[in-house]
C-alpha positions as CSV (number, residue, x, y, z in Angstrom):
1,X,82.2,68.5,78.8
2,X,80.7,67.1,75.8
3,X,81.5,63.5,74.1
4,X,80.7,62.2,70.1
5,X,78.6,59.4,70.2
6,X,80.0,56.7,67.8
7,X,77.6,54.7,65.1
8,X,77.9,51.3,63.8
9,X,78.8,49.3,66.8
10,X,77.4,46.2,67.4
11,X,75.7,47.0,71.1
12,X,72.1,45.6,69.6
13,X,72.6,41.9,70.3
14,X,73.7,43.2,73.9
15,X,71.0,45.1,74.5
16,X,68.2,42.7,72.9
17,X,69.5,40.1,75.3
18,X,68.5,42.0,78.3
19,X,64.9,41.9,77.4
20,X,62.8,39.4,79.4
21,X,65.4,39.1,82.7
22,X,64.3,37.9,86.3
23,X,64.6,41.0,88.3
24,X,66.7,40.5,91.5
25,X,67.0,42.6,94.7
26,X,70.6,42.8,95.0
27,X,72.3,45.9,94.5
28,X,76.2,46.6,94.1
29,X,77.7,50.7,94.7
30,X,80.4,52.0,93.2
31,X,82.6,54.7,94.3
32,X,84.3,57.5,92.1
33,X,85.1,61.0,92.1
34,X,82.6,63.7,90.7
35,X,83.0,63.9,86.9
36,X,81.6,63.3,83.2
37,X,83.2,59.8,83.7
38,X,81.1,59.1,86.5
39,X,78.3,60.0,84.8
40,X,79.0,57.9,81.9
41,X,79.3,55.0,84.1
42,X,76.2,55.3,85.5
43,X,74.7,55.4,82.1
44,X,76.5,52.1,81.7
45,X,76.0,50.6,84.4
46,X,71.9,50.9,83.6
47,X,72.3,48.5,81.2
48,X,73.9,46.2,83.4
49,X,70.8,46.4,85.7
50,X,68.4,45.7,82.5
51,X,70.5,42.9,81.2
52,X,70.7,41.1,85.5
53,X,68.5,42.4,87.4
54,X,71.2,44.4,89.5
55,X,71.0,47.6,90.8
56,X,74.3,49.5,90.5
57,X,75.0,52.8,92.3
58,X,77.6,54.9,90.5
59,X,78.4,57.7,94.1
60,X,80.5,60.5,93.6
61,X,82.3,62.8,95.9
62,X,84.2,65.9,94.3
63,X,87.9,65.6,93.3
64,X,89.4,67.3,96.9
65,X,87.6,64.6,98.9
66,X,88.0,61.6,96.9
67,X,90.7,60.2,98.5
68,X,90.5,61.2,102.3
69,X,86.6,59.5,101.7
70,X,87.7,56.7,100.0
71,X,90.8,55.6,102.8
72,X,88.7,56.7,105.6
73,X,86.1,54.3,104.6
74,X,88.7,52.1,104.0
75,X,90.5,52.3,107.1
76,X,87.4,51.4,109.2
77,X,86.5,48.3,107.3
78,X,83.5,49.8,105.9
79,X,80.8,48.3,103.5
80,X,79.6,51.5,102.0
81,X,81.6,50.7,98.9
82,X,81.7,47.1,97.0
83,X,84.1,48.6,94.6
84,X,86.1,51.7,94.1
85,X,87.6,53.4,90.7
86,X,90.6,54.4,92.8
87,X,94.2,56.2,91.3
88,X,96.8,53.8,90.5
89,X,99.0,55.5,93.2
90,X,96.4,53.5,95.8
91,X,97.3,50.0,95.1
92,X,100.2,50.2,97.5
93,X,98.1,51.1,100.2
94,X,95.3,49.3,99.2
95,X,96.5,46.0,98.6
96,X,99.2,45.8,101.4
97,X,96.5,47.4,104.0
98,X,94.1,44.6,103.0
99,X,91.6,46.9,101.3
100,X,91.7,45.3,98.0
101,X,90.7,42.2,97.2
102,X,93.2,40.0,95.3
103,X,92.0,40.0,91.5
104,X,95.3,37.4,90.3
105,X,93.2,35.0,89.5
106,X,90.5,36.2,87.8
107,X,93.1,37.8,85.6
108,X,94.2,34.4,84.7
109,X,91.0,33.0,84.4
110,X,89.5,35.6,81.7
111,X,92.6,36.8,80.6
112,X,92.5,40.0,81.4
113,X,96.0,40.5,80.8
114,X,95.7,39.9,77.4
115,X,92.2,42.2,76.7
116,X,93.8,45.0,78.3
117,X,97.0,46.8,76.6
118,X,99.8,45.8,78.7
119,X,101.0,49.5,79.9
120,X,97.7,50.1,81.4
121,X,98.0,46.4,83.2
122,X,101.2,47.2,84.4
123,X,100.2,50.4,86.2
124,X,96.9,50.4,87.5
125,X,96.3,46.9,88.4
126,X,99.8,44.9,89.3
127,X,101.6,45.5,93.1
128,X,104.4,44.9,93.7
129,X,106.0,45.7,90.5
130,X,106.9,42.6,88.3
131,X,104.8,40.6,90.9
132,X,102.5,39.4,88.7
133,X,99.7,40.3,91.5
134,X,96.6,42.1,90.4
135,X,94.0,44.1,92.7
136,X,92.0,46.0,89.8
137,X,90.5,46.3,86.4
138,X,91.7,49.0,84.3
139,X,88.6,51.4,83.4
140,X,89.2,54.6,83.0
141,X,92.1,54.9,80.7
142,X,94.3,58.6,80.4
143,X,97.3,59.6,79.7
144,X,98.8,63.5,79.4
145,X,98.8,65.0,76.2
146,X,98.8,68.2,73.9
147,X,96.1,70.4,72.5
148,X,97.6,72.6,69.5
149,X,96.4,76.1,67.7
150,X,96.0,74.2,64.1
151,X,95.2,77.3,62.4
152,X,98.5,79.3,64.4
153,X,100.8,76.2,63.2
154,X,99.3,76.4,59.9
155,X,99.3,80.3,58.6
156,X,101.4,80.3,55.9
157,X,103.8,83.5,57.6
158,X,104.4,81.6,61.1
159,X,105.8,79.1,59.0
160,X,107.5,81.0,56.9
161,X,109.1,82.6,59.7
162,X,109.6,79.8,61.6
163,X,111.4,77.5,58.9
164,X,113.8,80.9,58.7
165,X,114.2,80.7,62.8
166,X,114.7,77.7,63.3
167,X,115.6,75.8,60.0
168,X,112.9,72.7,59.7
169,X,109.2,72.9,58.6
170,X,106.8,74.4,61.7
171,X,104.4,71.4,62.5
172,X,103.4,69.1,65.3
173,X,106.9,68.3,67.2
174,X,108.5,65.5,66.6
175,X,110.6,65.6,69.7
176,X,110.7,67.5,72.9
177,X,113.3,69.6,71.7
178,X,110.6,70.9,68.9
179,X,108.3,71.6,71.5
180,X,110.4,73.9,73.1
181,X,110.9,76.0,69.9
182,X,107.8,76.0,69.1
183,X,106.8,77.2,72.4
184,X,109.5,80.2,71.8
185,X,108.7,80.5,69.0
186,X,104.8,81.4,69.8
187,X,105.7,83.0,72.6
188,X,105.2,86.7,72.2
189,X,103.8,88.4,75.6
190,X,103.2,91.5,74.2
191,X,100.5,90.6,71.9
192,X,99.0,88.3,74.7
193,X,100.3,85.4,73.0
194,X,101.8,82.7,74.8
195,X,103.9,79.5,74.0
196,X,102.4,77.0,76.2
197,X,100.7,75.7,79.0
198,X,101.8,73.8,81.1
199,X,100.8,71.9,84.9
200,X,102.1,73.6,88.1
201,X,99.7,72.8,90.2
202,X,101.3,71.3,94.0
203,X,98.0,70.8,95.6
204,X,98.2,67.2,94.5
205,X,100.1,65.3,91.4
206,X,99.3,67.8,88.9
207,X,103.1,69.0,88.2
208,X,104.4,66.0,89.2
209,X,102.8,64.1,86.5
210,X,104.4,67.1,84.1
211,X,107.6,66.6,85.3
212,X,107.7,62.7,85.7
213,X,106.1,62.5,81.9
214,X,109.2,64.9,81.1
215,X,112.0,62.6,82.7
216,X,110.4,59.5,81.5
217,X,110.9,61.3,77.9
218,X,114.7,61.5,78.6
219,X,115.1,58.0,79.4
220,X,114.9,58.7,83.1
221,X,113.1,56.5,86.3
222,X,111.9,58.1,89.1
223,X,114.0,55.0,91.1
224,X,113.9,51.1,91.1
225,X,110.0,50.2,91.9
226,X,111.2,47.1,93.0
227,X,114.5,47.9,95.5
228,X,112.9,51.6,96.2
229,X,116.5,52.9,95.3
230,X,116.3,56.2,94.1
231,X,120.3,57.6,95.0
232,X,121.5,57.9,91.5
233,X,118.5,57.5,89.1
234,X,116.0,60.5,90.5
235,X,119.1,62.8,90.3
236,X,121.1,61.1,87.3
237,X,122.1,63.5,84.9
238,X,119.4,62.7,81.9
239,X,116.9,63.8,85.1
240,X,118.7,66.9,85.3
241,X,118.5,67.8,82.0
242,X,114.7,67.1,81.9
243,X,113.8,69.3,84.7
244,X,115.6,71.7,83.0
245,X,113.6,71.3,79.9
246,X,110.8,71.6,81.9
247,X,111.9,75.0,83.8
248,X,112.5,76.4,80.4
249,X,109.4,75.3,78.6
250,X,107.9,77.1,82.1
251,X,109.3,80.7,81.0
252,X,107.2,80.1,77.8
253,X,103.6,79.9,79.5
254,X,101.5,83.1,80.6
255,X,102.1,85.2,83.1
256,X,101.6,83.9,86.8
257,X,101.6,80.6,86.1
258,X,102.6,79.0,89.1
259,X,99.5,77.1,90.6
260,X,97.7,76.1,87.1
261,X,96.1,72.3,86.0
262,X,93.4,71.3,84.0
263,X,90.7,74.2,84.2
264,X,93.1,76.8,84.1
265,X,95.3,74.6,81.0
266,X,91.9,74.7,79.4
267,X,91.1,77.9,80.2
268,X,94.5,79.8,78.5
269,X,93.7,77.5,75.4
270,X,90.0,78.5,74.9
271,X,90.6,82.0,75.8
272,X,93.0,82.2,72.7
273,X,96.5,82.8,74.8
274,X,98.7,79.9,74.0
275,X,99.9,77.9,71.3
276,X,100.0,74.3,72.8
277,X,98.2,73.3,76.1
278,X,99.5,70.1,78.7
279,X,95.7,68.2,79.8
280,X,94.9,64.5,80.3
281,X,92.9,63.5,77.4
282,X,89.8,63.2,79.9
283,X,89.4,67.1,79.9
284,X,89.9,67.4,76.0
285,X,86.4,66.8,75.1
286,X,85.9,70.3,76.0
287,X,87.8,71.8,73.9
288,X,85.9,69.9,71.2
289,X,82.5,71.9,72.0
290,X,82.5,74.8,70.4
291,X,80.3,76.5,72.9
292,X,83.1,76.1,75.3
293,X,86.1,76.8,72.9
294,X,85.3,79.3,70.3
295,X,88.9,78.0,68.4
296,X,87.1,73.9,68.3
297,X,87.2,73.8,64.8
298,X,91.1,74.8,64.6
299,X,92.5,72.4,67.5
300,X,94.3,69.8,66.8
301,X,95.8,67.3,69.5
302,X,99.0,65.0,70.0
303,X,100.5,62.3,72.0
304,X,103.5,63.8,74.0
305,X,107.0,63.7,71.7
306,X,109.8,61.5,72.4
307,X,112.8,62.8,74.3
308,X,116.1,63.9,72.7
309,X,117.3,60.2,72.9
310,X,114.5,58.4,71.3
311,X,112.4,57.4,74.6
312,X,108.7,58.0,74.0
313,X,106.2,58.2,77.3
314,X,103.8,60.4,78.4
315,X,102.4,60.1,82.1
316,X,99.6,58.1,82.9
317,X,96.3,59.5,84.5
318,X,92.4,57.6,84.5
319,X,91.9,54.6,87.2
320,X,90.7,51.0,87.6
321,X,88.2,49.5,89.5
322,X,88.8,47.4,92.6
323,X,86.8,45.0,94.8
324,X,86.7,46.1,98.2
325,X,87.3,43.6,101.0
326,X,84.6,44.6,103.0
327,X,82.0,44.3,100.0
328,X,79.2,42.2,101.9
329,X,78.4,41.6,98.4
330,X,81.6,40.3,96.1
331,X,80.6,37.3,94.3
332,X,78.1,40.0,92.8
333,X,81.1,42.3,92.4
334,X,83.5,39.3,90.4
335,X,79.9,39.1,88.2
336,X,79.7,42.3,87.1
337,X,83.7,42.5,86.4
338,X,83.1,40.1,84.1
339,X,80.8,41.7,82.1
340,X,82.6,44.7,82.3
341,X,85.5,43.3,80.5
342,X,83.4,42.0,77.6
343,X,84.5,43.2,74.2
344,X,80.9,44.8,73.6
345,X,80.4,46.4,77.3
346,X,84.0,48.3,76.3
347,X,83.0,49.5,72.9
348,X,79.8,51.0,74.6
349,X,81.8,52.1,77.4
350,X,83.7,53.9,74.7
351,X,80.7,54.9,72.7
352,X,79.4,56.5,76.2
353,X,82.4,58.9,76.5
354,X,84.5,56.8,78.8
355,X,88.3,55.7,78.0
356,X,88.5,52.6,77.5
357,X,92.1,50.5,78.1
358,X,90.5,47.8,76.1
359,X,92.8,47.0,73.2
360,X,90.7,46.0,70.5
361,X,88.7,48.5,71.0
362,X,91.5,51.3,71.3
363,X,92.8,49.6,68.0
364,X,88.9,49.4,66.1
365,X,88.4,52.6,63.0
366,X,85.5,53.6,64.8
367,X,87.5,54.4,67.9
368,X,89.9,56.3,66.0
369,X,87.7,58.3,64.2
370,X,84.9,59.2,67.0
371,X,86.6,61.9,68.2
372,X,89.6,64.5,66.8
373,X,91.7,63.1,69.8
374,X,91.2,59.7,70.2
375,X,93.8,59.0,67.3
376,X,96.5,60.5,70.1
377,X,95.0,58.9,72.9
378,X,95.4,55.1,71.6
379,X,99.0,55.9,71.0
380,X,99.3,57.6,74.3
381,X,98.0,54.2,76.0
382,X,100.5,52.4,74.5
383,X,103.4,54.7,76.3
384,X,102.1,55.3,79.5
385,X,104.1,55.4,83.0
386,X,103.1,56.0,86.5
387,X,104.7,57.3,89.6
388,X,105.4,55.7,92.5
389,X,102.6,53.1,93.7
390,X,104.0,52.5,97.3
391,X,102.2,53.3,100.6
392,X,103.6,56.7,101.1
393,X,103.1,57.4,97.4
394,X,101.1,60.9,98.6
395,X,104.2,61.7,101.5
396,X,106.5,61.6,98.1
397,X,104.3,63.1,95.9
398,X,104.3,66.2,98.7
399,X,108.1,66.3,99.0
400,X,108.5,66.3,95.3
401,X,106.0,69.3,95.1
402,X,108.1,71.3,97.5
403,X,112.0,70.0,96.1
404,X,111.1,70.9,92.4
405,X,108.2,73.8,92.4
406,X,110.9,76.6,93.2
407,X,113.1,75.9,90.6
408,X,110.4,75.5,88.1
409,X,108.6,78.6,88.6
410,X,111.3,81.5,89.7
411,X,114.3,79.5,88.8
412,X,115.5,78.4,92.6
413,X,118.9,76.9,93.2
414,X,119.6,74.5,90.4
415,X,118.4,71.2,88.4
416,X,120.6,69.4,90.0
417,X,120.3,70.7,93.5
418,X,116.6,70.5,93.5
419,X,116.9,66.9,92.5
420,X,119.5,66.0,95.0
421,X,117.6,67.3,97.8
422,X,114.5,65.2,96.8
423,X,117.0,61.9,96.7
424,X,117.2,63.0,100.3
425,X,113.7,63.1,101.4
426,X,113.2,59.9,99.4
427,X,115.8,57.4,100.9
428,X,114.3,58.7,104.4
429,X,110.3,58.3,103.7
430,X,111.3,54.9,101.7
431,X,113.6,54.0,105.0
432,X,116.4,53.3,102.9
């Protein structure tokens, strides 16, 4: 992936200060999974040493390993780590298997709550729900959203034949519903044009994260976070009619498309096949390199629509950063959390390529007009929602894969069925 560097921020005083510092032998590593994110970190965090003195260590493991390293580390008390940039699915296990060190009051202390926009506080740092307890930082902000075929949505015939189809002016959707027509509409297999992409992945969270951002747009929960009831609100009927949605946008997407994320989302959408492609905004920046996506100059990008009933989400993605427990060095760690969270160590963070959840920054023109996405990514941070962060968070994730993928992808059984039988293995992994 590639990034746009902004101009005129205000990172010289930063850097000027960071001239002339005692040099110190301690060192702090932080653990992450293997991508351009990383990488940007590390870049970051080099300035951190120049300013203190401090060494920091951004390791990375590839995506598949990520989290069997990170809890086996965990789950033997080790020091390897003195903090992690773990999924927001973690802080159950994290925080209630003593892994994460308690961050409450430094949230109080430096306000954290208030530099950070309150979605992204909400998800990847506070457990329980509504607690008011924090265990991480956000830093690496994300959210699903859409690519778009500007040049398809703009040819004067498609929209002359849509507006006859369909009866209102072709353009980004305004609502799900739009979506879907536009995806039929675009759909048309035997030119090797396809509506839309979409995530079916079951490896990991891939489609759940389509299908959860796709009931939150209805107006639907996934259950009560805080009574881990889910009898009546995972198979209510507004859930119903999302998966159903969701099914049908599936019929619109390219042939085979049953095991498909973010390199293969990516792939359909540089290779000319569909109309509108599902990613998390952190794998957008390649489709902003024209050496990677010969169609750069004619993509255009939006936050995901609201639902039929006015309820506007899209699903969250991106991490924070936590202290580990068994950091032999977390006074260090607390030090350089604080300078994270400085207004000018975010912009630069931003500046670097990473997402900030910073919301001054999110909110600056520079941000805004760095990139051709960032415009939809500061709206998308503003309606993000998460799935469940509980201990068994990956035993549900598994059994939502397996309920809801056969009906998505041939059509199994129904909606409602699929959803009822999920209910089931939920009440019995959350022992209710």
């Amino acid at each position: 992936m590639t990034h746009r560097k902004w101009t005129g921020l205000l990172v010289g005083a930063s850097l000027a200060a960071m001239a002339g510092t005692p040099a110190s032998s301690q060192e702090l590593t932080i653990f992450w999974a293997e991508w351009d994110p990383a990488n940007y970190l590390q870049e970051l965090v080099n300035e951190y040493a120049e300013e203190t003195g401090v060494i920091v260590t951004v390791e990375t493991t590839p995506w598949p390993d990520f989290q069997t390293k990170t809890f086996a580390e965990l789950n033997a008390r080790g020091d390897a780590y003195d903090m992690v940039v773990g999924d927001s699915q973690w802080l159950g296990a994290g925080s209630t298997g003593g892994h994460y060190v308690d961050l409450t009051d430094f949230y109080a202390e430096h306000g954290v709550g208030d530099i950070m926009t309150p979605a992204t506080v909400a998800y990847y740092a506070e457990y329980p729900k509504d607690s008011g307890r924090y265990w991480s930082i956000p830093a690496e902000g994300d959210a699903n959203g859409w690519a778009y075929r500007r040049d398809w949505f703009e040819d004067p015939a498609e929209m002359a034949a849509f507006k006859e189809k369909y009866g209102y002016d072709l353009g980004v959707p305004e609502d799900f519903n739009q979506l879907i027509d536009i995806a039929e509409f675009f759909h048309r297999p035997d030119e090797n044009r396809y509506g839309v992409a979409l995530y079916t992945q079951t490896s990991y969270d891939a489609m759940a994260m389509g299908v959860e951002q796709t009931i939150f747009t209805w107006g639907g929960e996934l259950g009560d976070y805080t009574t881990n009831e889910v009898s009546g609100i995972l198979n209510s009927p507004q859930n119903v009619e999302a998966l159903e949605a969701y099914r049908k946008l599936y019929t619109f997407t390219p042939p085979n498309w049953t095991q498909s994320f973010f390199l293969e989302n990516n792939q359909a959408f540089t290779e000319g096949l569909v109309a509108m492609a599902m990613n998390y905004f952190a794998f957008f920046p390649a489709l902003d390199n024209p050496s990677i996506n010969p169609h750069a100059e004619s993509t255009g990008y939006f936050a995901n629509p609201p639902g039929p009933y006015g309820h506007h989400h899209a699903a969250l993605g991106g991490q924070g950063i936590t202290i580990i427990e068994y950091s032999r060095n977390k006074d260090e760690a607390f030090k350089f959390l604080e300078w994270f969270i400085r207004e000018d160590v975010q912009k630069r963070w931003a500046e670097l390529g990473g997402y900030t959840a910073h919301a001054a920054t999110l909110a600056s023109p520079e941000f805004i007009a760095a990139t051709p996405y960032n415009q939809a990514f500061a709206d998308s941070m503003q309606i993000v929602k998460d799935f469940w962060a509980v201990p068994v968070f990956a035993d549900m994730l598994f059994q939502m894969n397996d309920r809801l993928h056969p009906y998505i992808t041939t059509g199994e059984g129904t909606a409602q069925e699929a959803l009822d039988g999920l209910v089931d293995d939920w009440n019995k992994t959350l022992g209710n």
